[in-house]
Structures are given as structure tokens and as C-alpha cells.
C-alpha positions as CSV (number, residue, x, y, z in Angstrom):
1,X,91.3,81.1,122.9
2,X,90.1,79.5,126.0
3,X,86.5,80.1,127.1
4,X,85.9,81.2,130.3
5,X,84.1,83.6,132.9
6,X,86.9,84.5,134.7
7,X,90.3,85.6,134.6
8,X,92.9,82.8,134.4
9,X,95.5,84.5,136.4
10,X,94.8,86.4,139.3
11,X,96.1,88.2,142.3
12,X,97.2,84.7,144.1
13,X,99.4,83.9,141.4
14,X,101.0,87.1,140.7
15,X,101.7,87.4,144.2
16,X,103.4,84.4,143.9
17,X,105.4,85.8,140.5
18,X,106.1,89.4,141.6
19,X,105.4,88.8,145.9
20,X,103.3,92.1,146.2
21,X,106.7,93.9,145.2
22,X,105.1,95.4,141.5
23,X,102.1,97.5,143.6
24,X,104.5,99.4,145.1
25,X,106.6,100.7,142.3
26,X,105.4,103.9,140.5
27,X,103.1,104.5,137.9
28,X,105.6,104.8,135.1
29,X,107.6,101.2,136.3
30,X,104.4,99.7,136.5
31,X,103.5,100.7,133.0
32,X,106.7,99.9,131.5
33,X,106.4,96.4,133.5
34,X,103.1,95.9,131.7
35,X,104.2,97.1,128.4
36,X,107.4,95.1,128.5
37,X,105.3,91.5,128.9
38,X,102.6,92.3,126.2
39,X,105.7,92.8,124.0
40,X,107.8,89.5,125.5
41,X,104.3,87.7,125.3
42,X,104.4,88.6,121.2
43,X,100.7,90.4,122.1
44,X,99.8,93.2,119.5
45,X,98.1,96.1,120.9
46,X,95.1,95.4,118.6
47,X,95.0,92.2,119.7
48,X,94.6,93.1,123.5
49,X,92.1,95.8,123.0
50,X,90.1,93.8,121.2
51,X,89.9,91.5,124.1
52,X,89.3,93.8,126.6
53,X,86.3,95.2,124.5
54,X,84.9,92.1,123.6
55,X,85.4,90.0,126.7
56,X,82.9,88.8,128.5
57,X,84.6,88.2,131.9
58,X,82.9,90.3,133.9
59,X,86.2,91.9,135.4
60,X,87.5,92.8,132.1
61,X,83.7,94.1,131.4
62,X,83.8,96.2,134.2
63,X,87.2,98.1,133.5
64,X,86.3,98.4,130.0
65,X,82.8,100.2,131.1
66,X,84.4,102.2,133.5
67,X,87.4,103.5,130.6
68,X,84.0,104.1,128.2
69,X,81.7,105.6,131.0
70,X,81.4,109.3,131.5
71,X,82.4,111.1,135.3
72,X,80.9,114.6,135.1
73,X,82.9,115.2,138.4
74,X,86.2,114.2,137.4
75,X,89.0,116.8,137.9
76,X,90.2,116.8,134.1
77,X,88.6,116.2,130.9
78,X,90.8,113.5,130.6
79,X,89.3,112.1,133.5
80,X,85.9,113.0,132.2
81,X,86.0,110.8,129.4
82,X,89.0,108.7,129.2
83,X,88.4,107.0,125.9
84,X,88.4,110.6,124.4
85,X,92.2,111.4,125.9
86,X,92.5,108.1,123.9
87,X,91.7,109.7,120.8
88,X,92.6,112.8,121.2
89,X,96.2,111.9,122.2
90,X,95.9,109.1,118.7
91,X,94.8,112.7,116.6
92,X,97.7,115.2,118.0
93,X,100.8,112.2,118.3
94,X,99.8,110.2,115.2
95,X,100.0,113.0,112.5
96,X,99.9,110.6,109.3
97,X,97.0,108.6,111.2
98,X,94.8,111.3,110.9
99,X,93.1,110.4,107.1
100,X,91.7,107.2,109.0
101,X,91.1,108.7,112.2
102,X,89.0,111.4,110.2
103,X,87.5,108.4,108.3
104,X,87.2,106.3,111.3
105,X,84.4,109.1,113.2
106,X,82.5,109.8,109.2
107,X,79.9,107.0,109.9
108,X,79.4,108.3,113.6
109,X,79.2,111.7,113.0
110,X,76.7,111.4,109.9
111,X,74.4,108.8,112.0
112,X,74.6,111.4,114.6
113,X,73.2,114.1,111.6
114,X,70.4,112.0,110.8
115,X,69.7,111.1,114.3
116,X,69.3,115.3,114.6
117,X,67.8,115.7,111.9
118,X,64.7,113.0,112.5
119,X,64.2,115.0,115.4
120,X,63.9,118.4,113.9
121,X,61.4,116.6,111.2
122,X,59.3,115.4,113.9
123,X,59.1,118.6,115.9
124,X,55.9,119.6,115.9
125,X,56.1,123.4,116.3
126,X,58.1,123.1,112.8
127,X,55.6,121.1,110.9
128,X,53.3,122.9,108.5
129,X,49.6,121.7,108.6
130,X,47.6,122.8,105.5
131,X,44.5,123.1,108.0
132,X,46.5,125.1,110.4
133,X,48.5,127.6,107.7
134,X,48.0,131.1,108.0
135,X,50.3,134.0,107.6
136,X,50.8,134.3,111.7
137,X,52.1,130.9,111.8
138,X,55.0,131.0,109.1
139,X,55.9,134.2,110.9
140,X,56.1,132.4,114.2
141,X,57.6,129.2,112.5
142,X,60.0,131.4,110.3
143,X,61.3,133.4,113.3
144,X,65.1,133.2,113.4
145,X,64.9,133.4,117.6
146,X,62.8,130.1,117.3
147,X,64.7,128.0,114.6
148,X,68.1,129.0,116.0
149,X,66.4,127.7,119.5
150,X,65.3,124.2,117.9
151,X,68.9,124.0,116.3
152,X,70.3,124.7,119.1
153,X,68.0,122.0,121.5
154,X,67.0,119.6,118.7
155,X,70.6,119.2,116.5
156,X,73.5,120.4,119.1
157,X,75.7,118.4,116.7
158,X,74.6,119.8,114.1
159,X,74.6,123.5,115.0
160,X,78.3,122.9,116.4
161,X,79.4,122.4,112.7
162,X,77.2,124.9,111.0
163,X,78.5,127.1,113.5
164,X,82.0,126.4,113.1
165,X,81.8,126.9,109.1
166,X,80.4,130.1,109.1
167,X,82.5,131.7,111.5
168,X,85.7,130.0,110.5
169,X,88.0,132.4,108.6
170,X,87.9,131.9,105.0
171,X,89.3,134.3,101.8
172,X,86.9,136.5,101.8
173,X,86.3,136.9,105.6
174,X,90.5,137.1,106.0
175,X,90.2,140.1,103.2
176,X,87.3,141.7,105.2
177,X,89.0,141.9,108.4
178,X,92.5,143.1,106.8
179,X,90.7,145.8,104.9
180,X,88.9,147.2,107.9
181,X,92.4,147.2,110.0
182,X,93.5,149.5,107.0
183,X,90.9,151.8,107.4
């Protein structure tokens, strides 16, 4: 691959290919157009998104920042975070991808648990002193209002999943609620 700080083909020559004619078709056509010469260009999709996250023309940079940046105002959540319509749109169209999807955020989502969970070990309204250790302070420490509070603050990620198993529905939960719609 050639080396270089710039793009090799810019808007003079594709004027001079398409003569300003392809900016004024619609989205779609200008998708399909694009589409159509990364496949007549034998161009896999790996192969391109690995250069446009790797490149370091400062053009390609920029649009790859701007696809992994986060707009808080943006209209959609698509909008918000567009690398996460990425993968969400990979997770709900790509059934049988799923296993490596799933294996694919493991690593992330477990650095992120220890990440949490150095935090919580160095909060220092949850470490025990031996100096300091009277029966006020595990009462204060031990308080659900204060741990669910660090949780919450310290480990959002965390919390989020501990959250999510205890209240999903489960055997015993399903039996629960069915016997008390008998009743």
C-alpha cells in the first residue's frame, strides 16, 4: 500500500469522473454507487474498515473520529453514537453472528468490571481501618442506602448487570407471579 498523508483522489478528479453529477443524486444512489465500486474494485468490507481505522491521513482520521465520537445533542440515538447503530444493527440482522459478537465485547465488558471494581476498592468511605473500627462505623459502612449509592456512582456498569439478573424473570420468579395471579 502506498504511504502517504493525503488522499490520492480527491474532489478535482472525481469531478472530472462523475462532473458534480453523483452529489446530487439521493442518499440511497449514492450508497449503492459507493457500494457498487468497492465491490468492482474487489475491496472486502474488512479490508476498507480497517483502513479507515487505521489510516493516518488526517481526512480519513477525521471521519473515523467523528463516526467514534459521541453528540449528546443529536436527534437519535443512532445519531448519538453512530458506531453503536453499527453494532446494534450487526446484533438484530446478523442472528448466527451473535456467539462472536457476544465474544467480541467479553474482554471490554470484563476490563470495564475491574476498572469498577478498583474504584470501589479504593473508595475510602468503604475501607475498614483497624484504628478507625467501631460498631458506628460498620453500621454506617454496612448501610444498604450507602453501598447501593457507591454501586450506583462507583460501578454503573456493574450495577446495570447485577441489576438486570436479579430482576430478570427466572423459574422461580415466573412461578411466584402466576401463583399470586391465582390467588
Amino acid at each position: 500500500m502506498m504511504s502517504t498523508d493525503k488522499l490520492l483522489y480527491d474532489r478535482k478528479y472525481w469531478n472530472g469522473i462523475l462532473e458534480g453529477e453523483a452529489q446530487k443524486l439521493p442518499l440511497d444512489e449514492k450508497l449503492h454507487l459507493i457500494f457498487t465500486l468497492v465491490m468492482f474494485l474487489q475491496i472486502s468490507i474488512a479490508q476498507l474498515l480497517h483502513f479507515i481505522f487505521t489510516s493516518q491521513i488526517k481526512e480519513v482520521k477525521n471521519q473515523a473520529a467523528w463516526f467514534l465520537g459521541h453528540t449528546h445533542m443529536a436527534a437519535s440515538e443512532d445519531n448519538t453514537f453512530p458506531a453503536g447503530m453499527i453494532f446494534r444493527a450487526w446484533h438484530e440482522n446478523f442472528l448466527k453472528a451473535r456467539k462472536n459478537l457476544h465474544k467480541m465485547i467479553e474482554p471490554c465488558a470484563i476490563e470495564m468490571v475491574l476498572e469498577e471494581s478498583d474504584k470501589l476498592i479504593g473508595d475510602k468511605e468503604l475501607q475498614v481501618k483497624m484504628k478507625d473500627l467501631t460498631l458506628r462505623s460498620i453500621c454506617t459502612l454496612l448501610q444498604p442506602e450507602m453501598i447501593l449509592k457507591k454501586y450506583r456512582v462507583l460501578a454503573p456498569f456493574t450495577w446495570q448487570l447485577l441489576e438486570t439478573i436479579s430482576a430478570s424473570p427466572n423459574k422461580h420468579r415466573k412461578y411466584n407471579v402466576d401463583t399470586n395471579l391465582l390467588a
